[in-house]
N, C-alpha and C positions, 0 to 999 in steps of 0.2 A: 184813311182807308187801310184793310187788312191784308195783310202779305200776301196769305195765302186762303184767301175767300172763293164761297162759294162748293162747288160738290168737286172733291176729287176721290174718283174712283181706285178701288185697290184692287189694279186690275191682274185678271188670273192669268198665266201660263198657259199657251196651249201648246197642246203635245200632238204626236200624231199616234196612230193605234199603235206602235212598239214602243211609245215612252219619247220618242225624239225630240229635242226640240221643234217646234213648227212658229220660226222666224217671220216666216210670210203672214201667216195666219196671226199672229203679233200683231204686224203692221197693219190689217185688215182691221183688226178689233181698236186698237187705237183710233185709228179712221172715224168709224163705225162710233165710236164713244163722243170723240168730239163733233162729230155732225150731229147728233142727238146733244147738244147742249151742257154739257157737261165740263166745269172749269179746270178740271188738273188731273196727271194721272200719279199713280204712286207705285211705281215696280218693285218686284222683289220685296214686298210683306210674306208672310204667314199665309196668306191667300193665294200669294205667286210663285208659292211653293220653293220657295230661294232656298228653303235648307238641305231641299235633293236634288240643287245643279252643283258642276266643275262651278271651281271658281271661273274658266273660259265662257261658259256658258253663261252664269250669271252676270259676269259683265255683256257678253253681247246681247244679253236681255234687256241690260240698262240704255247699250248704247242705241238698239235697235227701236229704245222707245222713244228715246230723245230725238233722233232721228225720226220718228213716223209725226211725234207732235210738231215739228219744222217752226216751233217759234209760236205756235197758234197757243197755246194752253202751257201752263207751266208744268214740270214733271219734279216730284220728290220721291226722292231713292230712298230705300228702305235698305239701312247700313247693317244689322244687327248681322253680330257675329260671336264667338264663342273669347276672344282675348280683346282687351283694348286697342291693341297695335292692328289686330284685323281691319276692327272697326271703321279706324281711322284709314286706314290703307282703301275703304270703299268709300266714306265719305272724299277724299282725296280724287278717289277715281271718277265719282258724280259730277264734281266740280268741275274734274280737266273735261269731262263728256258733254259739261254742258247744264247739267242740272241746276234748278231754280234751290232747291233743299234738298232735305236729307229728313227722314224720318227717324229718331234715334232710340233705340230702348235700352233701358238701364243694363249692367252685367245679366246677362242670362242664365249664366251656367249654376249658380248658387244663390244664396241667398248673404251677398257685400253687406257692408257695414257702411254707415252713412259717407263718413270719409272718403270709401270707394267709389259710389256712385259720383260724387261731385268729383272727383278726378278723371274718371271714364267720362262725364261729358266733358269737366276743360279738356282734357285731350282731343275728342271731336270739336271743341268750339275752337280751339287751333288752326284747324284745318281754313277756315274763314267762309264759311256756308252757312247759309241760314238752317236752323235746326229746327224742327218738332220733335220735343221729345213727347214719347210714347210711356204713357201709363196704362199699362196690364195686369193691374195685380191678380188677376183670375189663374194666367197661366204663367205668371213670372212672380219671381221672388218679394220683390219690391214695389209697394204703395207709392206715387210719387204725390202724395197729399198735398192741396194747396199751400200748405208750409213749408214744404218740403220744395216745391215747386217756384216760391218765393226769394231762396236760395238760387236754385239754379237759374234764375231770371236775369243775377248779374251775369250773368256771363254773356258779351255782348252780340254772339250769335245764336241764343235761345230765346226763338221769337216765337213760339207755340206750344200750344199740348195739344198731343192725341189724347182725349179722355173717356178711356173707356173701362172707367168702372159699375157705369151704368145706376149710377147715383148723380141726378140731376141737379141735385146740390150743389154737388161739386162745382159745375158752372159758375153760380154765384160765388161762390166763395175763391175759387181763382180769380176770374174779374175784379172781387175787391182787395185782394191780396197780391194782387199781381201784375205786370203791365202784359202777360205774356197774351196774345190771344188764345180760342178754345174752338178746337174740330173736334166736334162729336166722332168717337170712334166706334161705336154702335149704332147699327141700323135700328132697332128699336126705340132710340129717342132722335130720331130724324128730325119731328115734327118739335117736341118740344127741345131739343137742344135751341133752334135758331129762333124761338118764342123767347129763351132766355137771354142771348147774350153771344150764344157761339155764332161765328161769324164762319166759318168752314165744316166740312164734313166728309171724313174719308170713310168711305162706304161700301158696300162689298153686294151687294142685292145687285145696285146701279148697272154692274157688269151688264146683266142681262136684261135690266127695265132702267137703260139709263134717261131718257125724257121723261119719265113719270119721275125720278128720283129728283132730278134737276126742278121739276114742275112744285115738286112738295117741297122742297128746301127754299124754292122763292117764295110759295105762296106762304111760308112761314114768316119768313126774312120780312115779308110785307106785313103782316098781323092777319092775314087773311083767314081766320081760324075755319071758319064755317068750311071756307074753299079746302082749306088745307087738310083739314078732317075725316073731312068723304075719302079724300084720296087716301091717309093714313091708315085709314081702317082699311080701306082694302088690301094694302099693302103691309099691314104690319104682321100676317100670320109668315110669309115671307120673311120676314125683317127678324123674325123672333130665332127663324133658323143661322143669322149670321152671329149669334150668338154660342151656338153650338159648335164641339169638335169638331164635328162633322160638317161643318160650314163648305169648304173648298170642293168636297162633292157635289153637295146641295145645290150649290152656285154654277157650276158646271154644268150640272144639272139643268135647272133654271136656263141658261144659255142654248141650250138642248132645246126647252120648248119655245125657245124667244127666236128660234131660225138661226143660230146662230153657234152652234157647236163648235166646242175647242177642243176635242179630245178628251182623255183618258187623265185620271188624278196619279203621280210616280207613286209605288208602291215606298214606302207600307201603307201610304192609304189606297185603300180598294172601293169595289162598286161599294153599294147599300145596299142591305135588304132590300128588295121588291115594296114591301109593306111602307119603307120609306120614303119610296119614289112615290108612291100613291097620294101619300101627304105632300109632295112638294107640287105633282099636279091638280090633286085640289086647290089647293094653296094658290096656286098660278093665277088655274083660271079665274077663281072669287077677283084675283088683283087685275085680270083683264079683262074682266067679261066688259062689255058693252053698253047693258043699259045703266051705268053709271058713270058718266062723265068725267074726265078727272078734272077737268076746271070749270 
């Protein structure tokens, strides 16, 4: 059985209208997440907005998740930081909090040399926590290639990839290259990530249609394609936005029309255009309307 199986959400921040942390509102969405069926949550990603809190803040963001999941769901922290010693000093912090894993992404600030990377993870694999490391080559320096990946697989706390280069290949070619398991790190291969092999899926849409996200990753898990499909397509115009920059608004956004509003995105990202929002409630409705069933 896989570690870390099944949908875990990368769930957003919420703030209050001046930017504040909004702690309670935290613990509500965690709630809210896992009674809608949903396996694991993963704080402080790119989506949780972790690179415009205190370091206070972001740890109470971790601890306050740990704390709302009470044992029901696992939670993996999202370590990435600008030095290696950071890194570790948050996976470190996951661990004594409580955390099931850690989410880990190669050096960020530049573009390391192979050598680098495989030192930046022993250092987190140190720590003694299960890791997912995180492949982003879109907005990070570094491909972590199944070969590549192959490598960092001895190292005996690198039990996963995030993979989201959104080349569904990839899949394969880790599974036969690798012992490491594969969570689709893209919403847009939801359906076929878990057709192929991936056995997890950290996901960013789910925040705000978390039962349909959980619904489409089993009926996949199952082979149920026809089932799986309908829902798919409705949900992938959705799905295509957690691909974009502008993903953390979008999703916010979405949260907005799903009842269920977190606030404001910290500046420097701001609203959308108008013209924006139009497409993400288009968008919505096609994935909620009614006379399509999702199973």
């Amino acid at each position: 059985m896989a570690k870390f199986e099944g949908v875990y959400v990368a769930i957003v921040t919420p703030f209050t209208p001046s930017y504040e942390l909004d702690y309670k509102r935290l613990t509500e969405h965690c709630d809210w997440l896992i009674s809608n069926g949903v396996h694991g949550l993963v704080p402080t990603g790119s989506l949780g907005e972790y690179a415009t809190m205190s370091n206070e803040e972001r740890a109470k963001v971790v601890e306050t998740v740990i704390e709302a999941a009470a044992g029901r769901v696992p939670v993996i922290v999202g370590s990435a930081a600008p030095s290696t010693k950071q890194a570790v000093a948050w996976v470190q912090h996951a661990k004594d909090s409580g955390a099931a894993g850690v989410m880990a992404l190669p050096p960020i600030n530049y573009k390391p040399l192979e050598h680098e990377v495989i030192a930046h993870y022993e250092a987190l694999n140190e720590v003694g926590l299960p890791i997912v490391a995180y492949n982003n080559p879109h907005d990070y320096k570094v491909d972590l290639t199944p070969q590549f990946l192959a490598k960092l697989s001895k190292f005996d706390n690198i039990v996963a990839v995030k993979e989201f280069s959104g080349d569904i290949r990839r899949v394969h070619d880790i599974l036969a290259q690798t012992d490491l398991e594969v969570m689709i790190g893209v919403d847009d291969l939801a359906m076929e990530g878990p057709l192929f092999g991936a056995t997890g899926w950290i996901s960013g849409v789910p925040n705000a249609l978390p039962r349909e996200g959980a619904q489409l990753f089993n009926l996949a898990r199952q082979g149920k394609i026809q089932e799986a499909s309908a829902l798919y397509r409705r949900l992938l115009p959705l799905f295509h936005m957690d691909a974009s920059p502008q993903l953390v608004q979008s999703i916010k956004y979405m949260m907005e029309l799903a009842g269920f509003p977190v606030g404001p995105t910290r500046p420097p990202r701001l609203a959308l255009p108008e013209a924006d929002y139009e497409l993400i409630r288009e968008a919505f409705e096609y994935a909620v309307r009614p006379n399509q069933p999702a199973n």
